[in-house]
KOLVO-348093 format. One line per 3 residues: their letters; for each residue x, y, z of C-alpha. Coordinates in steps of 0.2 Angstrom, whole numbers. Example, Ala and Ser with C-alpha at 12.3 -4.5 7.8 and 13.67 -1.06 7.14 Angstrom:
# residues 2
as = 62/-22/39; 68/-5/36 .
# end
This chain:
# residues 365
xxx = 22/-93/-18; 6/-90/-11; -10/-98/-17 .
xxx = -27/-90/-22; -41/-100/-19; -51/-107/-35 .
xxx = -65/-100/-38; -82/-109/-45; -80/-112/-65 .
xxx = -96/-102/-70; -84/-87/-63; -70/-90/-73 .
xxx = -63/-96/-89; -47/-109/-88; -44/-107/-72 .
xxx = -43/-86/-72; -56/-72/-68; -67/-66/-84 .
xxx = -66/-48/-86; -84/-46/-80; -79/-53/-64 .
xxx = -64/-42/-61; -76/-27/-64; -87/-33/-52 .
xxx = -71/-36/-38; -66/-18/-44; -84/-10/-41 .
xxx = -87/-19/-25; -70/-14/-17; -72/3/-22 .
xxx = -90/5/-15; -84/-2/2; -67/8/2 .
xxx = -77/25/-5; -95/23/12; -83/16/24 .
xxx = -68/29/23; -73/36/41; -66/19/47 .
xxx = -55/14/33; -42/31/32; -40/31/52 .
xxx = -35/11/51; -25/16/36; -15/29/46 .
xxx = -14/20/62; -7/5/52; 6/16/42 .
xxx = 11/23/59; 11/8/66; 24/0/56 .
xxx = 34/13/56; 36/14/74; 38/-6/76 .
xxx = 54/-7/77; 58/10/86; 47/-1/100 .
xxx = 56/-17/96; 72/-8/101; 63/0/118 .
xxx = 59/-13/123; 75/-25/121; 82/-12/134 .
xxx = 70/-15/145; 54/-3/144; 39/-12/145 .
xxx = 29/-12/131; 18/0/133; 29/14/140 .
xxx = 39/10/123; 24/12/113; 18/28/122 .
xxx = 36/35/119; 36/30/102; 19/37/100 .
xxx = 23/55/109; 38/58/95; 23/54/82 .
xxx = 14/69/92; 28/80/94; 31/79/75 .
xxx = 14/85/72; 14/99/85; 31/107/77 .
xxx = 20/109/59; 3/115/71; 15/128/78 .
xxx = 22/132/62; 6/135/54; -2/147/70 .
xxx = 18/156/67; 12/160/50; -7/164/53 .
xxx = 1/177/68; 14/184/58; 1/189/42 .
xxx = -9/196/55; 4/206/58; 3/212/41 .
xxx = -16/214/38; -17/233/42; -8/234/28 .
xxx = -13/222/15; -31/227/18; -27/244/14 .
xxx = -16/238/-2; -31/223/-6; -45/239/-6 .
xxx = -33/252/-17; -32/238/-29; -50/234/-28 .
xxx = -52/252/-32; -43/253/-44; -50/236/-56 .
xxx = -67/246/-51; -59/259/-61; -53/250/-75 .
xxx = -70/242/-77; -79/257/-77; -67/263/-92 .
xxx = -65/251/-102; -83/242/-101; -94/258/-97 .
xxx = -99/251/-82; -105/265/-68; -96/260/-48 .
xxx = -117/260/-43; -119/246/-57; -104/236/-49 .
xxx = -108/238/-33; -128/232/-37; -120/218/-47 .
xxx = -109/211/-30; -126/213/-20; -134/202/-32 .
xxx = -121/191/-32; -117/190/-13; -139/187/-11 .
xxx = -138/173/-23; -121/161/-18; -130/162/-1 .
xxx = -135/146/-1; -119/140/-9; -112/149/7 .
xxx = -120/138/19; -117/123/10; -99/127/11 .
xxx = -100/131/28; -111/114/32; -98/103/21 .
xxx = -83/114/30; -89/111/48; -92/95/42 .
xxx = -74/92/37; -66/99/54; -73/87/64 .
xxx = -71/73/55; -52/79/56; -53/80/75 .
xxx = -61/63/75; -46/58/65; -35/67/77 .
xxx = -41/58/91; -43/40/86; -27/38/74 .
xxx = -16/37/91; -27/26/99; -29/13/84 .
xxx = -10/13/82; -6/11/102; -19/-3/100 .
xxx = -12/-10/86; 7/-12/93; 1/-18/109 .
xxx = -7/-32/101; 4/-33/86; 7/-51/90 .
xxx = -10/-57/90; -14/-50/74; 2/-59/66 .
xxx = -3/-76/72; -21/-71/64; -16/-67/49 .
xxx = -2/-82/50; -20/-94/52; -27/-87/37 .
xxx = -17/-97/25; -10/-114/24; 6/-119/38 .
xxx = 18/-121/24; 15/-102/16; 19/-95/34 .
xxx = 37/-91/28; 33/-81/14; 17/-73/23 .
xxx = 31/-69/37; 43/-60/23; 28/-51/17 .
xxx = 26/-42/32; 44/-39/35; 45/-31/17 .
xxx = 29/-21/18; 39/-13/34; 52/-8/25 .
xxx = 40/-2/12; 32/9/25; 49/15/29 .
xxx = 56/18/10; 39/29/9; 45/41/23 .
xxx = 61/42/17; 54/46/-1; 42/60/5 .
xxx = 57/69/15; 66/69/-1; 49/76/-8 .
xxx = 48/89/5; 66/92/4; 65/95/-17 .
xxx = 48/104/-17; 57/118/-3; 70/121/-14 .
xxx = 61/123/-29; 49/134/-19; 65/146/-14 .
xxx = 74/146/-30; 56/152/-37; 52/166/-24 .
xxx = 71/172/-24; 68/175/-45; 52/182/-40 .
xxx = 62/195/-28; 50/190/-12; 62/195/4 .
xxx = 68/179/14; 64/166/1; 73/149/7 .
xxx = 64/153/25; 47/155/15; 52/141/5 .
xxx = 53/128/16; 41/134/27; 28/131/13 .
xxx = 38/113/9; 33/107/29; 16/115/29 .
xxx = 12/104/12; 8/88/25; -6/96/28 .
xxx = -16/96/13; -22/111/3; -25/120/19 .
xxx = -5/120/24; 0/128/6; -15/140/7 .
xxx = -10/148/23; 8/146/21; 8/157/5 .
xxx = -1/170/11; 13/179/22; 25/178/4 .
xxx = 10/184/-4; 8/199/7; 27/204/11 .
xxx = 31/206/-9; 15/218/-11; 21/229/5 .
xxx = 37/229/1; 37/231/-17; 21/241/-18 .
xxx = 17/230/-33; 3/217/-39; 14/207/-50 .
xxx = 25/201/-33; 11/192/-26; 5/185/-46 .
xxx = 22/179/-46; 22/168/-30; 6/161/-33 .
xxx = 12/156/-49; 29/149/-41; 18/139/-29 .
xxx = 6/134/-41; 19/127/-54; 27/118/-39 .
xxx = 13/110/-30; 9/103/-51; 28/96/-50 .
xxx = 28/91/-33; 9/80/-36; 13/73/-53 .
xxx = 30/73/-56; 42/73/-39; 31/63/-29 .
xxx = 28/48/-41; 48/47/-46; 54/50/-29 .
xxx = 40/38/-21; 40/28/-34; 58/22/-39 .
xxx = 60/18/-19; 43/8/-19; 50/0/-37 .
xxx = 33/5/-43; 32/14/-61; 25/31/-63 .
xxx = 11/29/-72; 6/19/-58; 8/31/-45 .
xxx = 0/44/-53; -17/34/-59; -16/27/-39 .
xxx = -15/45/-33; -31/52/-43; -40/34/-38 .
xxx = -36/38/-20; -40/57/-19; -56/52/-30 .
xxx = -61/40/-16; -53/48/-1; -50/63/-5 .
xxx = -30/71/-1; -30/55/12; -32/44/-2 .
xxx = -16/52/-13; -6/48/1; -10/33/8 .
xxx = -16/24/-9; 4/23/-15; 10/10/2 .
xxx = -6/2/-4; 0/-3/-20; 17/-5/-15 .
xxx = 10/-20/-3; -1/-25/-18; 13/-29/-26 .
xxx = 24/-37/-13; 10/-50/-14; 9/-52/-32 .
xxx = 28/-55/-32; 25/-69/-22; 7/-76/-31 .
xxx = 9/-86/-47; -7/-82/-53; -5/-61/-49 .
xxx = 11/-61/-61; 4/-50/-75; -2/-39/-58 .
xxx = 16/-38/-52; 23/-33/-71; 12/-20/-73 .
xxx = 17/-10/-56; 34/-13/-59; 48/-3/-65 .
xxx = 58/-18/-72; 50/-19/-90; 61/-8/-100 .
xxx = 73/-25/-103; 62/-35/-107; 56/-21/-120 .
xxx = 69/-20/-129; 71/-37/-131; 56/-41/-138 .
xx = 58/-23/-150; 58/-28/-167 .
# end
């Protein structure tokens, strides 16, 4: 077991934090974690990476590659990885560009025609409208450029993410050694065993983690392709899965990625219910996929319950936004490992677990 140090009596009552106190603890945390997410969701990444690709470098190098030619590799299949789901995503801007001609046509005729319908059925002249858009357009100017500001803002931050996540995580390997004994110094000699399991564990945490999101990519393109092929959109397993990959990248990867079903079905079927019906397929999915496939799948490997999962996902996108939903789950699957192993954290380590149904019915009257 590990041991927390004691605090000061005037901060806790027999021994245990007051409820004031672990407000304060939650506050603070929160506060550093939500002003220093430029350096936190790098680290974080480069961490998750990391431990991912220890022992893919553990096995380099007991071949004989040095260590950092087996970290480079290790780091170029990483790279590799994210370029097949860049190309995927320029294959599917290229492609709906392809199509534009006529969507445009088919966007305007339907803009036509709901001009139409509005004048009929709400007496409402096409001047009228049209003076009612100009107005509209003059005044969300500044909300335009606020969005614009927030949007640039955004895409660099991304390439500073880009850039530095590689490096932290080649650093982080090469002197992955250094940082164990560290974190090996930070508590007393005879908990080194258990701090030594710890880290094994949150490996193969990091590990179950992957394997649960290739399940989740895996379920979310099939449910994706059963729904476009009732919809009657051409090709829908391609379109499918192709939307499922495209998810890593959040909200950006599904937007782009629908667009191409979207405008095939309203070509081909000279329709605007086709294109409803697969925003409503992809809408209803992406629902499933956050709250429901993600938290089982993720969860039951992680052996964390899903009401967990879920209030850790809206904490972490709260905080850090779509980084946060993912990276907040291995957080709390290493919280756990701990409290597993700290006497004093085992109410902690019954409330993210799954194992309390026995006792439950147990204690059922």
């Amino acid at each position: 077991m590990i041991e927390i140090p004691k605090i000061p009596k005037h901060l806790a009552r027999n021994g245990k934090y007051s409820t004031l106190e672990i407000l304060q603890y939650i506050v603070l945390i929160c506060f550093i974690l939500y002003y220093g997410r430029t350096l936190f969701i790098p680290l974080s990444f480069s961490l998750l990476i990391s431990c991912i690709l220890f022992p893919v470098c553990k096995w380099m190098e007991s071949k004989g590659i040095n260590k950092m030619g087996a970290i480079i590799s290790s780091l170029l299949i990483v790279i590799s990885f994210i370029g097949i789901i860049v190309y995927l995503l320029i294959l599917q801007i290229n492609e709906f560009s392809h199509e534009w001609g006529l969507f445009s046509k088919k966007l305007l005729e339907a803009l036509n025609q709901f001009s139409v319908f509005i004048a009929e059925r709400f007496k409402i002249t096409t001047k009228e409208q049209v003076i009612f858009l100009k107005n509209a357009m003059n005044n969300s100017g500044t909300q335009a450029f606020s969005l614009l500001r927030s949007s640039l803002y955004s895409l660099s931050e991304s390439l500073f993410f880009l850039l530095i996540i590689p490096v932290f995580s080649a650093l982080i390997l090469y002197y992955r050694r250094i940082l164990a004994k560290v974190l090996y110094q930070l508590f007393p000699a005879d908990k080194k065993e258990t701090v030594h399991e710890i880290l094994i564990e949150t490996i193969s945490a990091y590990y179950n983690f992957i394997k649960g999101m290739l399940l989740v990519y895996f379920i979310v393109g099939l449910l994706n392709s059963i729904g476009l092929l009732i919809v009657g959109v051409p090709h829908p397993f391609m379109f499918g899965f192709i939307a499922s990959i495209l998810t890593f990248i959040p909200y950006i990867g599904i937007m782009i990625s629908s667009l191409l079903p979207i405008a095939v079905s309203w070509i081909t079927f000279n329709s605007i219910w086709y294109p409803i019906g697969v925003i409503v397929v992809f809408s209803i999915v992406q629902a499933l996929e956050a709250y429901v496939i993600f938290p089982l799948a993720v969860g039951r490997r992680l052996k964390i319950n899903t009401l967990v999962i879920i209030i850790m996902i809206t904490a972490g996108g709260f905080l850090w936004g779509a980084a946060g939903m993912i990276l907040f789950i291995p957080f709390t699957s290493i919280a756990k490992l701990i409290a597993d192993r700290t006497e004093s954290l085992k109410t902690l380590s019954l409330l993210l677990g799954e194992g309390g149904d026995e006792e439950e019915t147990k204690t059922e009257p």
